[in-house]
C-alpha positions in Angstrom: 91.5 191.2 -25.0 95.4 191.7 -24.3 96.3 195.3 -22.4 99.2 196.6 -22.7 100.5 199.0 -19.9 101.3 202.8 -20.7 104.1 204.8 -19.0 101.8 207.9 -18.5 101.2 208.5 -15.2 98.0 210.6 -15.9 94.9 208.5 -17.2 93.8 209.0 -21.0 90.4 210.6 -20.1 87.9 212.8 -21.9 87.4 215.6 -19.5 84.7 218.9 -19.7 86.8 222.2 -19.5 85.5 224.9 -17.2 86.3 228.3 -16.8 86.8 229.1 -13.0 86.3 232.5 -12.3 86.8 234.9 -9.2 88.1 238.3 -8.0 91.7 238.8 -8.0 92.8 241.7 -6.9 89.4 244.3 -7.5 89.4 242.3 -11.2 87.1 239.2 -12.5 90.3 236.8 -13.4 89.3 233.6 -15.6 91.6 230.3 -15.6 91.3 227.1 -17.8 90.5 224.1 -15.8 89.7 220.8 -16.8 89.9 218.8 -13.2 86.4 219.8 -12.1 83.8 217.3 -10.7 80.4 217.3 -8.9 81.0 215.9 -5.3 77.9 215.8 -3.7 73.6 216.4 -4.5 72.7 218.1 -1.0 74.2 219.9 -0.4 75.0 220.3 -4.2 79.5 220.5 -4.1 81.4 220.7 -6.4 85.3 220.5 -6.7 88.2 221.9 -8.8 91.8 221.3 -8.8 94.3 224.0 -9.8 97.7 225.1 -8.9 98.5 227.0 -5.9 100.2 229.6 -7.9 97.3 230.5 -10.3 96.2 233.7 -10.2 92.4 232.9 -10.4 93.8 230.5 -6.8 94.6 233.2 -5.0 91.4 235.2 -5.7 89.2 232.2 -4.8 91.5 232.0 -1.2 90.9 235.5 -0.6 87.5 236.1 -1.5 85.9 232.4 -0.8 83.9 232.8 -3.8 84.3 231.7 -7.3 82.6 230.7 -10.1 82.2 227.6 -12.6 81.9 228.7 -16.4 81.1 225.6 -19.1 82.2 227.2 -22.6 80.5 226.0 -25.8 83.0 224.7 -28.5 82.8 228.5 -30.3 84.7 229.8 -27.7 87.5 227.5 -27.9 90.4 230.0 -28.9 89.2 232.4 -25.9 89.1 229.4 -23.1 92.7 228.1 -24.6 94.1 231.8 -24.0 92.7 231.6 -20.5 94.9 228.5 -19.7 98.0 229.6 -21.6 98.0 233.3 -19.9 98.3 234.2 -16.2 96.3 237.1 -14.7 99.4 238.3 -13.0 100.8 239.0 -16.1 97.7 239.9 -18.7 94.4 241.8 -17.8 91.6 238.8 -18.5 88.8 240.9 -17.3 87.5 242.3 -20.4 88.1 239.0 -22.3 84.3 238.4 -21.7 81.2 240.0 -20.9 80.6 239.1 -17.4 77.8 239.3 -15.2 77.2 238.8 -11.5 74.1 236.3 -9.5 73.1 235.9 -6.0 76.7 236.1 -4.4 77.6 239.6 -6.5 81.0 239.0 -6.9 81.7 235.9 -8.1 82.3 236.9 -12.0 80.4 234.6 -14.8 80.8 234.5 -18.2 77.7 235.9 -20.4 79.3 234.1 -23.2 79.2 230.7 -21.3 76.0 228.9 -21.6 76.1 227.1 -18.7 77.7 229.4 -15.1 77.6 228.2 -11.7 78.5 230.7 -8.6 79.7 229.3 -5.8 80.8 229.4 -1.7 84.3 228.1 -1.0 83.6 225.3 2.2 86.6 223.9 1.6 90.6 223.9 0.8 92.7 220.8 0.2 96.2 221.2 -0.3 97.9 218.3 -2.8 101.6 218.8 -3.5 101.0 222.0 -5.8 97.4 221.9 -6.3 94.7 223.0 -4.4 91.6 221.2 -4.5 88.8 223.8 -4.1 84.8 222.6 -2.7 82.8 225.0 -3.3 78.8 225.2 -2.9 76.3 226.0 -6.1 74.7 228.8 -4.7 73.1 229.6 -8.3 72.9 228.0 -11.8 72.1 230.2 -15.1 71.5 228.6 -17.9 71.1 230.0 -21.9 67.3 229.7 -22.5 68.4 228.8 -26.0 70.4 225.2 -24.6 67.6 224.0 -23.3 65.5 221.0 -24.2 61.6 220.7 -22.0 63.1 223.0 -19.1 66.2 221.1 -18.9 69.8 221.5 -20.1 70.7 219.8 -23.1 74.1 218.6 -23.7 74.4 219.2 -27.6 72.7 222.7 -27.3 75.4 223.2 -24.6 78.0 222.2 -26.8 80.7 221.8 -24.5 84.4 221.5 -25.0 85.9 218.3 -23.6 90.0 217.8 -22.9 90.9 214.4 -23.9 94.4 214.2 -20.6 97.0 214.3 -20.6 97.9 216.6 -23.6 94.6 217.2 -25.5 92.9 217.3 -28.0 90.3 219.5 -27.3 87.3 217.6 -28.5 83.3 217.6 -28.7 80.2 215.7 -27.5 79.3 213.2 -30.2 76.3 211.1 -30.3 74.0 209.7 -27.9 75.0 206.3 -26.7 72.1 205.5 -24.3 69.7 206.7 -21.8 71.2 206.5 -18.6 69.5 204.7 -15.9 67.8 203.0 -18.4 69.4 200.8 -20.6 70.7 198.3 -18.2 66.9 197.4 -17.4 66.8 194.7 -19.1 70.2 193.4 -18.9 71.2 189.8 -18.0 74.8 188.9 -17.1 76.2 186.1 -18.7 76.0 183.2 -16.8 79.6 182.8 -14.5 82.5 180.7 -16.2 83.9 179.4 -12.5 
């Protein structure tokens, strides 16, 4: 196989989108994110990278709580509006229904099937961005996207961002069980 290099300087990656959600200024504010990973199992971190100037930024600063918000593909106009519009410029907090866990003012979406609230434990600055570490508190889940108690990733029906530019996407078919299928896998022998 021949590669061929790219000039982008961000990967092509399919990434999840996320709502990110947190007080600004006595409102629930809601930003589009896509740069959102899980860091670490216990305690269970996770991390989110968004610019310093984003409104929905300086509410998770201030208040040191925020919230993680996986939109199913219906939503998809709403979630797009979220990234294209600042809160310091348009009222977000009656885009969505929201409701409140554990932490009581970290604002989650109703309308997301899948909400995390979380602690802020950590700020690190790059260039514009700040990469916010925050700890799950509390994870709600829609009864209706699970499968046997757990959550299901085709009832969930997230939105995936393929970088740098899009398109938003969805989850396609099952590939393999993970953790499973290289069981019985043999490496070909080495050509040294």
């Amino acid at each position: 196989m021949s590669k061929v290099k790219i000039e982008k300087v961000l990967p092509p990656l399919t990434l999840p989108v996320c709502l990110a959600g947190a007080m600004t200024n006595g409102k629930p504010n809601f930003n589009t994110i896509a740069w959102f990973t899980m860091l670490n199992d216990t305690p269970p971190l996770i991390g989110l990278s968004m610019a310093r100037g984003r409104y929905t930024a300086k509410g998770i600063r201030e208040s040191g709580l925020f919230s993680v918000n996986v939109p199913s593909s219906d939503t998809v106009a709403a979630v797009d509006y979220c990234g294209l519009h600042s809160g310091k410029t348009v009222d977000k907090s009656a885009l969505f229904e929201v409701f409140y866990g554990d932490l009581k003012t970290a604002p989650m979406v109703q309308a997301c099937p899948l909400t995390m609230e979380c602690r802020l434990v950590r700020t690190v600055e790059f260039g514009g961005s700040d990469f916010f570490v925050g700890e799950i508190v509390s994870i709600y889940v829609e009864e209706s996207a699970l499968k046997n108690g757990k959550p299901d990733v085709e009832k969930l029906d997230p939105i995936l961002f393929f970088m740098p530019e899009g398109p938003y996407r969805k989850v396609g078919r099952t590939l393999a069980g993970a953790w499973e299928i290289g069981q019985d896998y043999r490496p070909a022998p080495s050509r040294v």
